[in-house]
C-alpha positions as CSV (number, residue, x, y, z in Angstrom):
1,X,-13.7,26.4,-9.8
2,X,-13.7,24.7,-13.1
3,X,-16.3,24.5,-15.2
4,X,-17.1,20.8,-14.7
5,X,-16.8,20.5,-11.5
6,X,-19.3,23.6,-10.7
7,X,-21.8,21.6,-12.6
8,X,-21.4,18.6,-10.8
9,X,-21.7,20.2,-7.5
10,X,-24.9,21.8,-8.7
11,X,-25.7,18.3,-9.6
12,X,-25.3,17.3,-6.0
13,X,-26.6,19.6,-4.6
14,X,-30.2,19.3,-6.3
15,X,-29.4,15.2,-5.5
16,X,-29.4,16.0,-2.2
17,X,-32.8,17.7,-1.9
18,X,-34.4,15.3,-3.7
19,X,-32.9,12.7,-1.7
20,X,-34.8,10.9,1.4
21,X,-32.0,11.5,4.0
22,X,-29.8,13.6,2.6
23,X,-32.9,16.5,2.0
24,X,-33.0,16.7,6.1
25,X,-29.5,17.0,6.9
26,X,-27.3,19.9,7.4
27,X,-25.4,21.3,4.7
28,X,-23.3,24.2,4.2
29,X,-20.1,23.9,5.8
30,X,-17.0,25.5,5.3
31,X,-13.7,24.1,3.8
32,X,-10.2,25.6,4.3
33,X,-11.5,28.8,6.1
34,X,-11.9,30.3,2.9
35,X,-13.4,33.9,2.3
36,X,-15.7,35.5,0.0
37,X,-14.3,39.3,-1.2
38,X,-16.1,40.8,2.0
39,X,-13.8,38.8,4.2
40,X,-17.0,36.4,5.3
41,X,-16.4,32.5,5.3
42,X,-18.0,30.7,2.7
43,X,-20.4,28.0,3.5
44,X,-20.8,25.5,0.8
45,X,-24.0,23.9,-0.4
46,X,-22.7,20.5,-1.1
47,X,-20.4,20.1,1.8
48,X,-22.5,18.5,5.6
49,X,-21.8,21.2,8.5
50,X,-19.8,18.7,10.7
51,X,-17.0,16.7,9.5
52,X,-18.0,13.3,11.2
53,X,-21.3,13.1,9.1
54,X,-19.4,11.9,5.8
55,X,-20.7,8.3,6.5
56,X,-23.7,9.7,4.7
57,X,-21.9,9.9,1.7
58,X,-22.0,6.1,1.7
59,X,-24.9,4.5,-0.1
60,X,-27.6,1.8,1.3
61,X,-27.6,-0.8,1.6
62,X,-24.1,-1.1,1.9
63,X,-23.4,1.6,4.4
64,X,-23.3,0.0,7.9
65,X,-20.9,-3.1,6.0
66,X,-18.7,-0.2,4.8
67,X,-18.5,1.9,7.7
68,X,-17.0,-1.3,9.8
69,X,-14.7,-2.6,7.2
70,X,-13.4,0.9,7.5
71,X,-12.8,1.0,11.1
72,X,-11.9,-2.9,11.1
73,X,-9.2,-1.9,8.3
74,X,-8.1,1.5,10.0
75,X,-8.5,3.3,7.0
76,X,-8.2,7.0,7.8
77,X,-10.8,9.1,5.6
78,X,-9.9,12.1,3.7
79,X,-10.7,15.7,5.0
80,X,-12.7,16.0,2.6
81,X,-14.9,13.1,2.9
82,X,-17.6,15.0,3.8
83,X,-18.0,16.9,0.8
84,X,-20.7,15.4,-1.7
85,X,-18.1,15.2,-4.8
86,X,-15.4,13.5,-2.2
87,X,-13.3,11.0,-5.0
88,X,-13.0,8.9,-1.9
89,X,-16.5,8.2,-0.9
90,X,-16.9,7.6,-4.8
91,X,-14.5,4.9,-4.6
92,X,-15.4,3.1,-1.7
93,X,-19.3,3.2,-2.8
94,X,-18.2,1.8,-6.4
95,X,-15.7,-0.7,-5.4
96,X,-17.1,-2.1,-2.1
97,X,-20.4,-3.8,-3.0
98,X,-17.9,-5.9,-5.4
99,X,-15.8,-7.0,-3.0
100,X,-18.5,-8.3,-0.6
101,X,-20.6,-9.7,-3.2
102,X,-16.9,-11.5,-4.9
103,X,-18.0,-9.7,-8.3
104,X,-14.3,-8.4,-8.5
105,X,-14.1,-10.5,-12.0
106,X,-16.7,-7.8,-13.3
107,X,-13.6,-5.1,-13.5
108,X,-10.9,-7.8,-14.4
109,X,-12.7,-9.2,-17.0
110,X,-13.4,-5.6,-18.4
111,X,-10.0,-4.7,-18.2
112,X,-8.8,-7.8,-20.1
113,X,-11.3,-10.8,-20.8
114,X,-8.3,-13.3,-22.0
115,X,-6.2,-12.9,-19.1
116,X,-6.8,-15.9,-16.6
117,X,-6.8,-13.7,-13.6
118,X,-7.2,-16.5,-10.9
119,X,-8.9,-15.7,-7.4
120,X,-8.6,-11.7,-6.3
121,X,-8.4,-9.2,-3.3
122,X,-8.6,-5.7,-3.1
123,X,-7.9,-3.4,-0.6
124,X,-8.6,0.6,-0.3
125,X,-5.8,3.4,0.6
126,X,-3.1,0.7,-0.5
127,X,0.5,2.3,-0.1
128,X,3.0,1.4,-2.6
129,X,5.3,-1.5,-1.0
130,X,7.7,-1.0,-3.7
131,X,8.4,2.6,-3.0
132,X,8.6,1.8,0.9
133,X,11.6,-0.6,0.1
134,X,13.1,1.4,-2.2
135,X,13.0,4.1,0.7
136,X,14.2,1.8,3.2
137,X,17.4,0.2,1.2
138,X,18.6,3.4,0.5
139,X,18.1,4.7,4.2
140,X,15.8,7.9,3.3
141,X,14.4,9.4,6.2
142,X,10.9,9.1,7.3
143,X,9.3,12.6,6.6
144,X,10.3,12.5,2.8
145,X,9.5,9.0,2.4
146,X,5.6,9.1,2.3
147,X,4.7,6.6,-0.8
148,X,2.0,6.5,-3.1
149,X,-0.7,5.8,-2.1
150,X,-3.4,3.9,-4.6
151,X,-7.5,4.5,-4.1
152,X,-7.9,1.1,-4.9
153,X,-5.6,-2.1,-5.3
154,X,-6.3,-5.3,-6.9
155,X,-4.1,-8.4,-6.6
156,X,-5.1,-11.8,-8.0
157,X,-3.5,-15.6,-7.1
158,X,-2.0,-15.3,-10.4
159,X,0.7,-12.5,-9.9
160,X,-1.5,-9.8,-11.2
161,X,-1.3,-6.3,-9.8
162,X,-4.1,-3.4,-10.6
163,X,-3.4,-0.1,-9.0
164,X,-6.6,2.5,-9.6
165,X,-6.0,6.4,-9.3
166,X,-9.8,7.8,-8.8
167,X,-10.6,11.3,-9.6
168,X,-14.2,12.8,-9.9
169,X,-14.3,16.7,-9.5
170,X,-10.2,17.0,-9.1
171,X,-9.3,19.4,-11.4
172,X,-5.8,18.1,-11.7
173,X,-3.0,15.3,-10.8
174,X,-1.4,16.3,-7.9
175,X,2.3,18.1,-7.9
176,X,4.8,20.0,-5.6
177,X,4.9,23.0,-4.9
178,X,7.4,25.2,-6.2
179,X,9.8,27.4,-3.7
180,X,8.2,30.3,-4.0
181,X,9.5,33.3,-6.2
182,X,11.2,30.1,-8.2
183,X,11.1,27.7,-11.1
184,X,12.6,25.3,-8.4
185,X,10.7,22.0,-6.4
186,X,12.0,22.0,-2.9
187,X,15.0,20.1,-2.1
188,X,14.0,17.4,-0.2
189,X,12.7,16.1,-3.9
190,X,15.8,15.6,-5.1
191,X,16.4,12.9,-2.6
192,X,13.4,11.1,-3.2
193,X,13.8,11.5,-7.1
194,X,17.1,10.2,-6.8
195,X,17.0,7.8,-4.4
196,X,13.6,5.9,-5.1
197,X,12.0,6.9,-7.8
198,X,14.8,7.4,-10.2
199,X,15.8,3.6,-9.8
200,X,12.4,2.5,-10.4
201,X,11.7,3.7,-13.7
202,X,11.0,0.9,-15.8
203,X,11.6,-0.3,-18.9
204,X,8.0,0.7,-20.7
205,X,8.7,4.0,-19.9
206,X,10.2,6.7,-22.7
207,X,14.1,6.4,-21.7
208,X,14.9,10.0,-21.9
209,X,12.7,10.2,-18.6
210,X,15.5,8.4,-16.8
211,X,17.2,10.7,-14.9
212,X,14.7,14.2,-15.9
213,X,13.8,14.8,-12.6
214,X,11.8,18.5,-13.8
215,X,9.8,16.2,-15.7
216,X,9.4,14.2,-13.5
217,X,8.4,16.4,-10.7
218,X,6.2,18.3,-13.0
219,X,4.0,15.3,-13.8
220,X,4.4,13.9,-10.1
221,X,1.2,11.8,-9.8
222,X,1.0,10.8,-13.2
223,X,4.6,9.7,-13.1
224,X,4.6,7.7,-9.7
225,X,1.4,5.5,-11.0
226,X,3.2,4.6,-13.8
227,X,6.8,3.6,-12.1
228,X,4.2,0.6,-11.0
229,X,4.3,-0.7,-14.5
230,X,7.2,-2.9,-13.7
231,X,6.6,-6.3,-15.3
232,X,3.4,-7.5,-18.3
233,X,1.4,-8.7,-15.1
234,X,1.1,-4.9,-13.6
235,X,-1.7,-2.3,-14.8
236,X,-2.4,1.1,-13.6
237,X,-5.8,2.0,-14.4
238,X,-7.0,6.3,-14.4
239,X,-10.9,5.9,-13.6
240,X,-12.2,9.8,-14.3
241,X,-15.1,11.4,-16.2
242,X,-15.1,12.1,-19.8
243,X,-16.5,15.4,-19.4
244,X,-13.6,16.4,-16.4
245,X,-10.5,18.2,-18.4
246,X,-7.7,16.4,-16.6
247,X,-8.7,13.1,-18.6
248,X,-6.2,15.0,-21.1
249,X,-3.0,14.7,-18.9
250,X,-3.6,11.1,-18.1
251,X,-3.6,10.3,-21.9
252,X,-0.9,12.7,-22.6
253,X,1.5,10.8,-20.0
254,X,0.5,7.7,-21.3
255,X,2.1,8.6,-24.6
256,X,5.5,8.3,-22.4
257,X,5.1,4.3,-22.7
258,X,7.4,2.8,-25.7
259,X,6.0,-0.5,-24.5
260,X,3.2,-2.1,-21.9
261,X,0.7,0.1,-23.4
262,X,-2.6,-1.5,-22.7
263,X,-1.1,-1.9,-19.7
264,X,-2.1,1.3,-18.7
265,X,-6.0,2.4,-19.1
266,X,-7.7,5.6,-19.0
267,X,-11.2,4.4,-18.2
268,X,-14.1,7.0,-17.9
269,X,-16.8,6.6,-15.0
270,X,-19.2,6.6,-17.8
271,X,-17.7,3.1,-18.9
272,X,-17.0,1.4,-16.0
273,X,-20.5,1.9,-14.9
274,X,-21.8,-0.1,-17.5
275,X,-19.8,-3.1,-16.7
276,X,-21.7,-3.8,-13.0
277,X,-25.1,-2.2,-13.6
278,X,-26.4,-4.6,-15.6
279,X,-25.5,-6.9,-12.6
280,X,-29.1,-8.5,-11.3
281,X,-27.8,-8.2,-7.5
282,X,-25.9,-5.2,-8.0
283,X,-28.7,-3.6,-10.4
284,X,-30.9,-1.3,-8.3
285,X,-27.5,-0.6,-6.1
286,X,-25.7,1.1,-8.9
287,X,-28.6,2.8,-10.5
288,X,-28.6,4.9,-7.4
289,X,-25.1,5.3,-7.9
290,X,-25.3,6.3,-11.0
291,X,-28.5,8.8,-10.2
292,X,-26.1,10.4,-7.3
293,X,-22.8,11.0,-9.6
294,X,-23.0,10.6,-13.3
295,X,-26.2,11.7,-14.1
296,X,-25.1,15.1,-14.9
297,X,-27.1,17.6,-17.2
């Protein structure tokens, strides 16, 4: 484990025995079957015992809300959603009370106040539509077609787009494995480079990335949130904490814009917070939110 994300765990875990609920619930389950150098599984501190107890990741008042517009929207949650640090319990705690209480202009005035941003909607686990018919014209088979697929998606009435990529603990942007023994991606990703994403690299990114599929592949998350930067009205937004490393590869790959730059934001958790607590409705709401994941000594 990183640095970083062993203190926030340790964070967490003192959170949780200080906390009301959380102090009589079960911890110390196990993730991935891992084993400690005696061959015993590991159970982890931060982590519930059973995997269907992650609704307690979700903070009052808003739980029971949450919980149904999950199961209303079918959105699937991670494996790890049951982990104290999950990124995607972070999200939905941040971004739902704004979407119920239609405080959405909070984050749209942050990211630009002089853009008239008309009425908005947002939606979680939001898969690219633009990859999907990419995939589709150019007949690419199901199993290697899987798009990207956004934390959190904002669209206004005025043609805006806002795609979020969350991280918390993640200690890096996700990218394929090699064939082992090799320098080599598998070869199913030269399809998908070629046939989708390839064609969508847009005009605000470096042009010497057009057709470099290694770096492309190599920087595989980083790269597929910013083919989104198609027109002026589309932003991709990184939301991760100043203190987590991988805050350096999102402003590196940024750097491979020649235009749209501010179109693109590296936002730290730290920031962001300060835009919604102030809120009087929202105050106490995310003050506990903050308590839970950026209060970190």
């Amino acid at each position: 484990m990183g640095a970083f994300r062993n203190k926030v765990i340790q964070h967490l875990v003192e959170y949780a025995k200080n906390d009301k609920e959380l102090s009589s619930c079960n911890f110390g389950g196990t993730f991935n079957n891992k084993k400690d150098k005696e061959g015993k599984i590991i159970h982890y501190p931060h982590i519930f015992n059973e995997h269907n107890e992650w609704e307690r990741n979700l903070l009052q008042p808003y739980r029971d809300r949450l919980v149904g517009f999950i199961e209303t929207n079918n959105i699937k949650e991670h494996k790890d959603a049951h982990h104290l640090n999950s990124s995607q319990m972070m999200c939905m705690n941040f971004f739902f009370p704004l979407i119920v209480e239609n405080k959405l202009n909070l984050l749209l005035e942050y990211i630009d106040p002089q853009i008239e941003w008309g009425k908005a909607s947002a939606q979680f686990e939001y898969n690219s539509p633009l990859e999907i018919a990419k995939a589709k014209a150019n007949n690419l088979s199901h199993d290697i077609s899987e798009p990207t697929n956004f934390d959190f998606y904002i669209e206004t009435e005025n043609g805006y787009h806002i795609y979020f990529e969350i991280k918390y603990t993640e200690q890096d942007f996700g990218t394929p494995q090699k064939v082992k023994g090799t320098n080599d991606y598998p070869s199913q990703y030269d399809e998908k480079f070629n046939k989708v994403y390839n064609q969508l690299i847009p005009a605000c990114i470096n042009p010497q990335r057009k057709g470099d599929k290694l770096f492309f592949l190599s920087h595989y998350q980083l790269m597929r949130n910013l083919v989104h930067l198609q027109t002026e009205k589309d932003y991709v937004i990184f939301l991760v904490p100043q203190k987590n490393p991988i805050i350096k590869h999102a402003l590196k790959i940024r750097t491979e814009l020649v235009s749209l730059n501010d179109n693109c934001k590296i936002v730290e958790w730290e920031d962001i917070i300060k835009v919604v607590e102030n809120d009087p409705q929202l105050h106490e709401y995310y003050a506990e939110f903050k308590k839970k994941y950026l209060d970190i000594k």
